[in-house]
C-alpha positions as CSV (number, residue, x, y, z in Angstrom):
1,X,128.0,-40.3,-79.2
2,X,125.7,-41.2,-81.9
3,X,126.8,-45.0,-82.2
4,X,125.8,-45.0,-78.3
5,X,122.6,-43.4,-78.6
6,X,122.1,-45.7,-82.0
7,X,122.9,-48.7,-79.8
8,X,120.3,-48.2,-77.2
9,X,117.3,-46.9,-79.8
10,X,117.8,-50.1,-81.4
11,X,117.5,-52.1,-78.3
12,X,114.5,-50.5,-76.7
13,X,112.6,-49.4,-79.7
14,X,111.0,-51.9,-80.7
15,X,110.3,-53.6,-77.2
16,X,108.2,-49.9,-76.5
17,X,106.7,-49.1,-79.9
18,X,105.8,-51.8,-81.3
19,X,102.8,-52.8,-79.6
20,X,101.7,-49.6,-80.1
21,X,102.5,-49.9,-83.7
22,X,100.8,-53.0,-84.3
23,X,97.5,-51.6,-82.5
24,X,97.6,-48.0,-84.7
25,X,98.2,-51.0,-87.8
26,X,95.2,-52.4,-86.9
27,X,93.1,-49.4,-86.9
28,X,94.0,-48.6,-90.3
29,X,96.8,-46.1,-89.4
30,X,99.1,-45.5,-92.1
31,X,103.0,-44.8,-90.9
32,X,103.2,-41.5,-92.9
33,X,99.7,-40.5,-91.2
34,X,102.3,-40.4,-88.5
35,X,104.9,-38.6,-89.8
36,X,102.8,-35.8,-90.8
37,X,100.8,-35.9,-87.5
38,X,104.2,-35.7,-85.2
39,X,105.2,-33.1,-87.4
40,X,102.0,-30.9,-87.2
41,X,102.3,-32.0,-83.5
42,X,106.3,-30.1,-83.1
43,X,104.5,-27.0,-85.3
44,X,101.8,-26.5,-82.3
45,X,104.4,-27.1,-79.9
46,X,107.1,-24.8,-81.1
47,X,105.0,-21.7,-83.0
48,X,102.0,-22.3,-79.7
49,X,104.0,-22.5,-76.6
50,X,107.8,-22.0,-77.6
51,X,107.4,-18.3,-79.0
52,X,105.9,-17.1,-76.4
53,X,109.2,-18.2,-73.8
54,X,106.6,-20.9,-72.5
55,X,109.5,-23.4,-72.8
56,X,108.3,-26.0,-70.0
57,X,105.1,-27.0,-72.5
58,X,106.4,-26.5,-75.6
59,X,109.3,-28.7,-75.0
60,X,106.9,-31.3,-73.5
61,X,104.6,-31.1,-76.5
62,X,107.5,-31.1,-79.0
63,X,108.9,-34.3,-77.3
64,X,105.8,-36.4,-77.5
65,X,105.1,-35.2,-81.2
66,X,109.4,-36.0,-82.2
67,X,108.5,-39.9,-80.7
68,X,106.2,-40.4,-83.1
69,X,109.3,-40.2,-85.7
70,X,111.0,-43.4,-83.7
71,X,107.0,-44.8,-84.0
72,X,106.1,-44.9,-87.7
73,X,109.8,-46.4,-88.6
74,X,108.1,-49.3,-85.9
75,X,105.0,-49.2,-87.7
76,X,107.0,-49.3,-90.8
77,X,108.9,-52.7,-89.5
78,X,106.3,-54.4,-88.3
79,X,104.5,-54.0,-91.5
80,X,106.9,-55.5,-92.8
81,X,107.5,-52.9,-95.8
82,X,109.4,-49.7,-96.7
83,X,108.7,-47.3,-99.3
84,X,110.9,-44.7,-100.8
85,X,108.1,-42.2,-100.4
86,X,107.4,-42.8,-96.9
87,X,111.7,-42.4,-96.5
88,X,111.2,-38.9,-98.3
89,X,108.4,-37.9,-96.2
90,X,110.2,-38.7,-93.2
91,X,113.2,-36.9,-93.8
92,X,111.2,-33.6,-95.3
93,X,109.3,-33.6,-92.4
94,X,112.2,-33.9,-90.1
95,X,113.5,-30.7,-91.7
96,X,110.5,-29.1,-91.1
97,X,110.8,-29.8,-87.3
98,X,114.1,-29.0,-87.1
99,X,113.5,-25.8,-88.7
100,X,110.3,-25.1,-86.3
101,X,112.3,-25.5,-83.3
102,X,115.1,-24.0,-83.3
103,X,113.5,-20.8,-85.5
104,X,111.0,-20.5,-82.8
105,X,113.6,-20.8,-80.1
106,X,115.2,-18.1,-81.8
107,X,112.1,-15.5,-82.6
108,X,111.7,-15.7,-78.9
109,X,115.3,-15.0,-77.8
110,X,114.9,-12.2,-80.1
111,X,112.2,-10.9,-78.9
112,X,113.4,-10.7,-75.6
113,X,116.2,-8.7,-75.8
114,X,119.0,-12.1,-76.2
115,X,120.1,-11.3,-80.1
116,X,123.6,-13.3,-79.0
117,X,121.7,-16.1,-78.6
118,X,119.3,-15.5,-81.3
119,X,122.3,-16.0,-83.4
120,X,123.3,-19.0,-82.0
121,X,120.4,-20.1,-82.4
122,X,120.1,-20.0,-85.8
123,X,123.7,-21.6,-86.3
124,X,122.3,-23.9,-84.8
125,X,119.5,-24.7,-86.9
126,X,121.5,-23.9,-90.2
127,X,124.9,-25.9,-89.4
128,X,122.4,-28.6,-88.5
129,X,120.3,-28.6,-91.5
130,X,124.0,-28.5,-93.4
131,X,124.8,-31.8,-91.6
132,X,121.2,-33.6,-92.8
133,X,121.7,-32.8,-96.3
134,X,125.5,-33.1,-96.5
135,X,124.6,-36.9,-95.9
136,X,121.8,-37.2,-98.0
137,X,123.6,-35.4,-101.1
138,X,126.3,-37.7,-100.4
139,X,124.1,-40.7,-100.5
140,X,122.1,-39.6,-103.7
141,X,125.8,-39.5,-105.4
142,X,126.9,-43.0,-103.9
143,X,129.4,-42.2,-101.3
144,X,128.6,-43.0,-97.2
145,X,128.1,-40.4,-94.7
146,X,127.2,-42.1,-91.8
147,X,130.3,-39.9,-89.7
148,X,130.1,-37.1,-87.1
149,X,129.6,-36.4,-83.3
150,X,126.5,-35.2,-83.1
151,X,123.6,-36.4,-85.3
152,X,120.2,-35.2,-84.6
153,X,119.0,-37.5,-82.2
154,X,121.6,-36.1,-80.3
155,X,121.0,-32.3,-81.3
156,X,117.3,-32.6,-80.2
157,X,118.0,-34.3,-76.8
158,X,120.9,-31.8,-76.0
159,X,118.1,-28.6,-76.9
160,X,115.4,-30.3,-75.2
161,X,117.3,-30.9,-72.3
162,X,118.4,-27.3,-72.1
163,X,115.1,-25.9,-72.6
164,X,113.5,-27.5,-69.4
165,X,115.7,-27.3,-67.2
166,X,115.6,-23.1,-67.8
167,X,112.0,-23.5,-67.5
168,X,112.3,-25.3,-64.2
169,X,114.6,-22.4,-63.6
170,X,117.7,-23.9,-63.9
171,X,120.8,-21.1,-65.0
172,X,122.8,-20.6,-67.7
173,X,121.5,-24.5,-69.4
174,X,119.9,-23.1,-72.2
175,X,122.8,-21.1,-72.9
176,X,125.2,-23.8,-72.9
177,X,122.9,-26.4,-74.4
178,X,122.9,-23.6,-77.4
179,X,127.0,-22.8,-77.7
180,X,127.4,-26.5,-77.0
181,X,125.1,-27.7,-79.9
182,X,126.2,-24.6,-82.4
183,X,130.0,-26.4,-81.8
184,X,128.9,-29.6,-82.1
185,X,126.6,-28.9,-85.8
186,X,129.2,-26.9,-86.9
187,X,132.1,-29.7,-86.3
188,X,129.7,-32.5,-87.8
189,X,129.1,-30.8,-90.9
190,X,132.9,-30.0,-91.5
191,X,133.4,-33.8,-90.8
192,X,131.1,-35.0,-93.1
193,X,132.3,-32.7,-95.7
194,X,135.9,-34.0,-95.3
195,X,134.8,-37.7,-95.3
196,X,133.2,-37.1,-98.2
197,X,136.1,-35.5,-99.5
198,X,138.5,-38.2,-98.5
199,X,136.4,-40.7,-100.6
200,X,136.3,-38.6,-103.8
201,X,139.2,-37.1,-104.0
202,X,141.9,-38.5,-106.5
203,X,145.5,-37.4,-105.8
204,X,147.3,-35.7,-108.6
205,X,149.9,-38.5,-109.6
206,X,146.9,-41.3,-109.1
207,X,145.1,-39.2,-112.1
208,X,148.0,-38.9,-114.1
């Protein structure tokens, strides 16, 4: 799933952003201006609309704020430079996000009387926040990561999928788009921790 979704974001990309990158470049625009602004951007969405169980907006404003994460790696390209801070940035802020919308999604389910899916909820946001630093510990120690079904390109369409088709009144999506993703986080963090396993792990009689 995540080579497929990989595939395409590579392929489209840069053919929609980067016009748009090139123009925000222009204007003085700095790629982690953007980071921080798509971030503040999910915060409004998620603490504004998606505690309150207004699910059709929130998930609309959370959507155009996460594109802005696909446009400052454009901005970043076109640039033609990188910087490990701007790398950091990104990936603290898409913690943050992460954190924003699926606590948010759970403080509502909560508050209305859905503690089961409160809870899966919140697997949901710690099994996936597991999976993000299980590869980036791995990487800081020198071993690949890159392994799993469900990275969180793919955790944040499955959620935002989920969360407007129950606001266009749609049954039970939410609730499967929530058991589905809880599986899926949970399965991809045991999967990277066994990779990671498999490439540190020295047999007995190798040792000896």
């Amino acid at each position: 799933m995540a080579r497929n979704l990989t595939t395409v974001a590579r392929v489209y990309i840069p053919k929609v952003f980067n016009p748009l990158a090139r123009l925000l470049l222009r204007a003085g625009v700095s790629p982690n201006a953007v980071t921080v602004a798509g971030t503040l951007g999910v915060l409004v969405g998620c603490l504004g609309f998606v505690t309150r169980g207004e699910l059709l907006v929130g998930t609309l404003v959370v959507t155009v704020s996460v594109l802005t994460d696909m446009l400052d790696g454009a901005m970043a390209r076109v640039r033609g430079t990188t910087s490990k801070f701007g790398a950091f940035l990104d990936s603290t802020m898409d913690r943050i996000a992460d954190g924003a919308i699926f606590g948010s999604l759970a403080y509502w389910l909560a508050t209305t009387g859905q503690d089961v899916l409160a809870a899966v909820a919140l697997i949901c946001l710690v099994a996936g926040q597991i999976v993000s630093y299980a590869k980036a510990r791995a990487e800081g120690l020198g071993v690949s990561c890159n392994v799993g079904v469900a990275e969180r390109g793919e955790r944040l369409l499955v959620i935002g999928i989920g969360a407007l088709l129950n606001a266009l009144g749609v049954p039970y999506v939410l609730e499967t788009a929530l058991w589905v993703l809880a599986a899926l986080a949970v399965l991809t963090a045991g999967q990277r921790i066994a990779h990671v396993y498999r490439q540190t792990h020295i047999p007995a009689e190798s040792a000896s």
